[in-house]
C-alpha positions as CSV (number, residue, x, y, z in Angstrom):
1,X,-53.6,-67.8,10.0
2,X,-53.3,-64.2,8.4
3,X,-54.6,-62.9,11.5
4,X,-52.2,-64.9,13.9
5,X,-49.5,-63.2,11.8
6,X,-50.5,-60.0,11.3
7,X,-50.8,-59.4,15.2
8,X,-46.9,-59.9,16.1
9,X,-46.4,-57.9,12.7
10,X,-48.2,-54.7,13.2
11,X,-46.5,-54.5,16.9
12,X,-43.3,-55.3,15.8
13,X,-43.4,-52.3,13.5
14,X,-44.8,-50.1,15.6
15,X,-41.9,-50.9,18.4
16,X,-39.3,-50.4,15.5
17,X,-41.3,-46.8,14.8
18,X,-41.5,-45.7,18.1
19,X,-37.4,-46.5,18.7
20,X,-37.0,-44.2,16.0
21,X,-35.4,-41.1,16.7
22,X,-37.8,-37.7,16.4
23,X,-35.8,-35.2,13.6
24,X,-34.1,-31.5,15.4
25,X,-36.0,-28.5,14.2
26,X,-33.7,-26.3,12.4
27,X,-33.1,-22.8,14.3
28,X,-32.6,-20.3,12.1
29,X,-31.3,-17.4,13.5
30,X,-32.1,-13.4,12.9
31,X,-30.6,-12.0,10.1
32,X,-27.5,-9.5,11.3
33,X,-26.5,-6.6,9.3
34,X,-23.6,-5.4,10.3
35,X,-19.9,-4.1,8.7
36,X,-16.6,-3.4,10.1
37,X,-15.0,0.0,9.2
38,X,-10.9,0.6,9.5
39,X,-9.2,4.2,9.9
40,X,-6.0,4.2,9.8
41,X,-4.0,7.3,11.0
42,X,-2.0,8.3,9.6
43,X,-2.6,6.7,6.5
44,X,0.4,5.5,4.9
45,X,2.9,6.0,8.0
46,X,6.2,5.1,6.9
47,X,8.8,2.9,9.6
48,X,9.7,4.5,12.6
49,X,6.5,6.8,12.3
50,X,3.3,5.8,15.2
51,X,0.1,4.9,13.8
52,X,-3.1,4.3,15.6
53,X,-5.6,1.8,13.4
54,X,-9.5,2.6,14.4
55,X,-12.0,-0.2,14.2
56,X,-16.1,0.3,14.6
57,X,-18.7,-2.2,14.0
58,X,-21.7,-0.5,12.4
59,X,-25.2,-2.1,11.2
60,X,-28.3,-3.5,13.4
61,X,-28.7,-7.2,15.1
62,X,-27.2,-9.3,17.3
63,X,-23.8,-10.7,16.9
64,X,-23.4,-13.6,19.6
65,X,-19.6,-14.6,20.3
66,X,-18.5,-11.6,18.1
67,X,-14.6,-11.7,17.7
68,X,-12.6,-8.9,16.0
69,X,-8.9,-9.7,14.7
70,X,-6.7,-7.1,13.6
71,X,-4.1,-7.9,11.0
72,X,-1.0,-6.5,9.5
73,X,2.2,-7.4,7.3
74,X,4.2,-4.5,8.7
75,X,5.5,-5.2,12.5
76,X,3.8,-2.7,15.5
77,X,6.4,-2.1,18.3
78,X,5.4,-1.2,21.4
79,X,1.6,-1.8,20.4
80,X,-0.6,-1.8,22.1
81,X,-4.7,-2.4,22.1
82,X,-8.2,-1.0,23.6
83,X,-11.7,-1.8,23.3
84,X,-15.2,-1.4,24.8
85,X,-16.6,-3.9,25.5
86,X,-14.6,-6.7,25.4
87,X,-11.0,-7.6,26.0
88,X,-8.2,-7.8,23.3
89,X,-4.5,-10.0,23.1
90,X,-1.5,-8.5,21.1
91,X,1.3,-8.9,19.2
92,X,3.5,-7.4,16.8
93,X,1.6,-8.6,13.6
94,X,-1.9,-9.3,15.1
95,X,-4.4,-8.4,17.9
96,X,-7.2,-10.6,18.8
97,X,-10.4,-9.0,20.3
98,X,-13.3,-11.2,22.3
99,X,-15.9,-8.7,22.5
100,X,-19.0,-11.3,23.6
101,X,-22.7,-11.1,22.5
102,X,-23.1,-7.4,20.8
103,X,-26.2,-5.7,20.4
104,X,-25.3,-3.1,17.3
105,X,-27.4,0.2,16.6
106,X,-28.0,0.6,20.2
107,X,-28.1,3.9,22.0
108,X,-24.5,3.4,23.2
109,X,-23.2,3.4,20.2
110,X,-20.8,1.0,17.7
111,X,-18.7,-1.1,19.4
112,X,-15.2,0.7,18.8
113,X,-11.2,-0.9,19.0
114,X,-8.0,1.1,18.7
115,X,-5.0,-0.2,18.1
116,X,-1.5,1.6,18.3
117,X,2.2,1.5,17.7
118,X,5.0,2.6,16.0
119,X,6.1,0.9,12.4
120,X,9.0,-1.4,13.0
121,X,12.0,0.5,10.9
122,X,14.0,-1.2,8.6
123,X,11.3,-2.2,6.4
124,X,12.5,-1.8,2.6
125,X,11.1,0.5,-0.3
126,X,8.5,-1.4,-1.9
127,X,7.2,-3.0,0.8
128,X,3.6,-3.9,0.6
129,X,1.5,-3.0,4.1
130,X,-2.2,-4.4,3.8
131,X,-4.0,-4.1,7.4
132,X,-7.2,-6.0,7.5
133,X,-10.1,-6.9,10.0
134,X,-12.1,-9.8,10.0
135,X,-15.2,-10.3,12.6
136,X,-16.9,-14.0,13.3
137,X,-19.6,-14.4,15.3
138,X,-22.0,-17.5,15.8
139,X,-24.2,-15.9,13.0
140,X,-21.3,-15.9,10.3
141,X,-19.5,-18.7,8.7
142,X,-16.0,-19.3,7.7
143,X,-17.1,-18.4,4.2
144,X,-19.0,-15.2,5.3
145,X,-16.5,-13.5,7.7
146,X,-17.2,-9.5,7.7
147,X,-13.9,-8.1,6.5
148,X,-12.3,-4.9,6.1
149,X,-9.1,-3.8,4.9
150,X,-6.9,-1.1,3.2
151,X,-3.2,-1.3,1.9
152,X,-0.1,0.8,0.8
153,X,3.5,1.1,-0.8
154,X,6.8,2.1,1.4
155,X,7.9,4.8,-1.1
156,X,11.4,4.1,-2.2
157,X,14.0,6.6,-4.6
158,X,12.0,8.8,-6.3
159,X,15.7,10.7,-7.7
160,X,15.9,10.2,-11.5
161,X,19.6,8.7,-12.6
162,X,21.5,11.8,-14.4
163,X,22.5,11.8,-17.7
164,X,26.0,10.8,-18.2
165,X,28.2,14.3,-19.5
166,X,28.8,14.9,-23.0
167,X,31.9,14.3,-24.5
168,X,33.9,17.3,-25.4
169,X,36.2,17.7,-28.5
170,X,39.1,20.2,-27.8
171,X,39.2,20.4,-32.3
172,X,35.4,21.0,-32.8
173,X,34.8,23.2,-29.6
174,X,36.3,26.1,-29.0
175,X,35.4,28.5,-25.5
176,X,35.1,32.3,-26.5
177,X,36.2,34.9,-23.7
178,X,32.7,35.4,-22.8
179,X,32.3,31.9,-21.7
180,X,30.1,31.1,-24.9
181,X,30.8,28.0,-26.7
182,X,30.6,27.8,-30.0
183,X,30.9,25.0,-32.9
184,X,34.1,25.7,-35.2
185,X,34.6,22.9,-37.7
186,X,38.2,21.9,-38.2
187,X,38.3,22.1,-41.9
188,X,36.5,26.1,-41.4
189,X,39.2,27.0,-39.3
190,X,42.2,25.8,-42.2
191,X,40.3,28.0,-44.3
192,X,40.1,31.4,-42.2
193,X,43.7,30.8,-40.8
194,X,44.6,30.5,-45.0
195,X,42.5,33.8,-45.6
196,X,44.0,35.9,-42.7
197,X,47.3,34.7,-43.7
198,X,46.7,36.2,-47.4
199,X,45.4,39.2,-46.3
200,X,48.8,40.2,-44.2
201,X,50.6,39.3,-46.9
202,X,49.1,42.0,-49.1
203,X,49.0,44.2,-46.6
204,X,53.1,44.2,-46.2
205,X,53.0,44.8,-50.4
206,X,50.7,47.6,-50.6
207,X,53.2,49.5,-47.7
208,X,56.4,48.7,-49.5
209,X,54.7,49.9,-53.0
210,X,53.8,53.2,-51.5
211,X,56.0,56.5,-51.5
212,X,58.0,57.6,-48.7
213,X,56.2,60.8,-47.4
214,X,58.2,64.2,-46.7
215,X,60.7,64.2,-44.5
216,X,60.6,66.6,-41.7
């Protein structure tokens, strides 16, 4: 009885095992070494000025599907991209490179992109401008994106406010000849004006007191 069974058993499981499906080998890929480097020239350009932003990849491996995208928070007008190899879309705010399957530390050197235009003016003091580049590849993830970036101020008013004038008083200040001013307090000047008065007074008595000289 066991036996009669154990027959349709044994077959049924090995049916069920061999429908099963076989489990993918994981690929791991080579390890890539590789980071992006931004110029910016000139560093700091202010609106209305041109500025070219420089963008090399540098580092060893593979980098299959590589994309570059430039970023910036300060419009480009007139911009305008190049790169070799690949080919690159623009805009005001961001360029987009596709530069395939790249083979870094080659002979030929890191891949390079330049991208140029001229700061939109009318951008106020203050203003923040971060640029930033970001490369994705097959071998990266959205949570290990190479990145490179650098950022600056718009200088605004750098002319201190002036003290407000002084306030002059026509009874404490009095302006000599010379142009020198001088401090005279009000209740000093009662007393010399007193004082000069007293001394013309005797002056007039000690004339009248005197002889008459010899007449001629």
């Amino acid at each position: 009885m066991w036996e009669s069974v154990a027959g349709p058993v044994v077959g049924l499981l090995a049916a069920v095992v061999g429908a099963a499906p076989a489990p993918t080998p994981t690929v791991t890929g080579a390890t890539v070494d590789a980071a992006p480097v931004l110029t910016s020239t000139p560093f700091g350009a202010l609106p209305g000025q041109r500025v070219t932003h420089t963008v090399t990849i540098a580092g060893n491996g593979t980098l299959t599907g590589a994309r570059v995208t430039f970023t910036t928070t300060a419009d480009l007008d007139g911009v305008s991209a190049r790169v070799t190899p690949g080919r690159c879309a623009v805009s005001p705010r961001t360029v987009v490179c596709e530069l395939g399957d790249l083979r870094l530390g080659g002979a030929q050197g890191p891949p390079r992109i330049t991208v140029t235009g001229l700061v939109r003016p009318g951008s106020p003091p203050g203003t923040l401008v971060r640029n930033r580049v970001t490369v994705t590849s097959v071998e990266t993830t959205a949570g290990s994106a190479l990145v490179a970036s650098n950022a600056y101020l718009l200088p605004g008013a750098t002319t201190a406010p002036a003290d407000p004038p002084l306030a002059s008083s026509a009874a404490a200040t009095r302006t000599s000849p010379t142009g020198r001013s001088g401090w005279l307090p009000a209740g000093a000047a009662v007393v010399l004006g007193g004082a000069l008065g007293a001394i013309a007074l005797l002056a007039r008595r000690r004339r009248r007191s005197e002889p008459p000289g010899p007449q001629r």
